[in-house]
C-alpha positions as CSV (number, residue, x, y, z in Angstrom):
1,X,0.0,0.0,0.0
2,X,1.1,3.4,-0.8
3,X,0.0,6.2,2.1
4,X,-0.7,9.8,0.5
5,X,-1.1,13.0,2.9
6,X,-4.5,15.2,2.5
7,X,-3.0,18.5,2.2
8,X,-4.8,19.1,5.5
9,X,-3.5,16.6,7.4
10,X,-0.4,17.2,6.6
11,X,-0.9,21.0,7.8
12,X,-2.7,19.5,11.1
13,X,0.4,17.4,11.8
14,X,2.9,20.0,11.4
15,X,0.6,22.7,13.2
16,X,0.8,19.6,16.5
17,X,3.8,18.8,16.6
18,X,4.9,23.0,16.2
19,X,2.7,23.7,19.2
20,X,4.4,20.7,21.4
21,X,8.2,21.6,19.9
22,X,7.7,24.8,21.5
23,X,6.9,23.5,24.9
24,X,8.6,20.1,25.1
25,X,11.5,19.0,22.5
26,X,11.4,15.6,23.5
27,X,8.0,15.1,23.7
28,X,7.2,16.3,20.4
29,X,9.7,14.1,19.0
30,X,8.0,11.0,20.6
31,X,4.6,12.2,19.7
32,X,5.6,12.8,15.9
33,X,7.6,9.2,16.0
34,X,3.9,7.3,17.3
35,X,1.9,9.1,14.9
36,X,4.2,8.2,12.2
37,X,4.5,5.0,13.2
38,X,1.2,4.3,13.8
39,X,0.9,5.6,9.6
40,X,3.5,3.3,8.7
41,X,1.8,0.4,9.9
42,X,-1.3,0.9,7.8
43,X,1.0,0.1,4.6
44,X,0.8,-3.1,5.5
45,X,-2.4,-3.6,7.5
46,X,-4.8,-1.1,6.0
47,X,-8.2,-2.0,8.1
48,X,-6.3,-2.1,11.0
49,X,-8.6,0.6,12.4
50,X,-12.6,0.3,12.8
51,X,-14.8,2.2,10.3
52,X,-16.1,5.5,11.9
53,X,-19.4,6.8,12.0
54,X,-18.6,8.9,8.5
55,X,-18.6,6.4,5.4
56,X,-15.5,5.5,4.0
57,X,-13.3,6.8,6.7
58,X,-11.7,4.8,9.8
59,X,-10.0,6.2,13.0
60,X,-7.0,5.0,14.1
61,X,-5.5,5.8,18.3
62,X,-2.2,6.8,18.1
63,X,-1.2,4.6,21.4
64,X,0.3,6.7,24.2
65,X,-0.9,10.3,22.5
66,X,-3.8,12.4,22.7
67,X,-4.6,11.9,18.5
68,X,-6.5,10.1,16.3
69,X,-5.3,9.5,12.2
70,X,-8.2,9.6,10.5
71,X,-7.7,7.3,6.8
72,X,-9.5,6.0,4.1
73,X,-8.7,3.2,2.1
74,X,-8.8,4.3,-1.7
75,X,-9.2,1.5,-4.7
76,X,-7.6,-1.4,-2.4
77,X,-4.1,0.5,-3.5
78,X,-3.7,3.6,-1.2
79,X,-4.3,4.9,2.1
80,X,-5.1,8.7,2.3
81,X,-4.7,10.3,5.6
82,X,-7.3,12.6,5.8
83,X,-6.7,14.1,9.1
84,X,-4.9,14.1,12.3
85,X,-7.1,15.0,15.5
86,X,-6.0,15.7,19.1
87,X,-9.0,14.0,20.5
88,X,-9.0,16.5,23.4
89,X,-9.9,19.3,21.0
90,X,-13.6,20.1,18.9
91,X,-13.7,17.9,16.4
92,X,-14.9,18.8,12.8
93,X,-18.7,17.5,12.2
């Protein structure tokens, strides 16, 4: 499988892990490492997270971190990351 960044996503990563550089280093290097981790292992085991609520999509806990990857699985071929949500903030409807 072949994982692709929403332009958003990508913005919402970089936007979390900015906001925790600035207070903790070290912890924003581990929280960027388990998010990217958690990514990497939907190349190989892309349904590893349930379906969500909204069709097509599924939510994925980043173990040990306050955020959620939210993916979709496109043509059996490629997983789009369509957000990255810290599960403590409003979530978009």
């Amino acid at each position: 499988m072949t994982v692709t960044w929403a332009p958003s996503a990508r913005r919402e990563f970089n936007e979390a892990i900015a906001y925790l550089q600035a207070r903790s280093p070290k912890g924003a290097r581990r929280v960027a490492s388990a998010i990217l981790a958690a990514i990497e292992l939907l190349e190989d085991f892309p349904h590893l997270a349930p379906p969500s609520r909204h069709r097509g999509l599924r939510q994925m806990y980043v173990v040990r971190t306050p955020h959620l990857v939210v993916y979709r699985v496109v043509g059996g071929r490629n997983v789009e990351i369509r957000a990255i949500i810290h599960v403590r903030r409003r979530r978009r409807r």
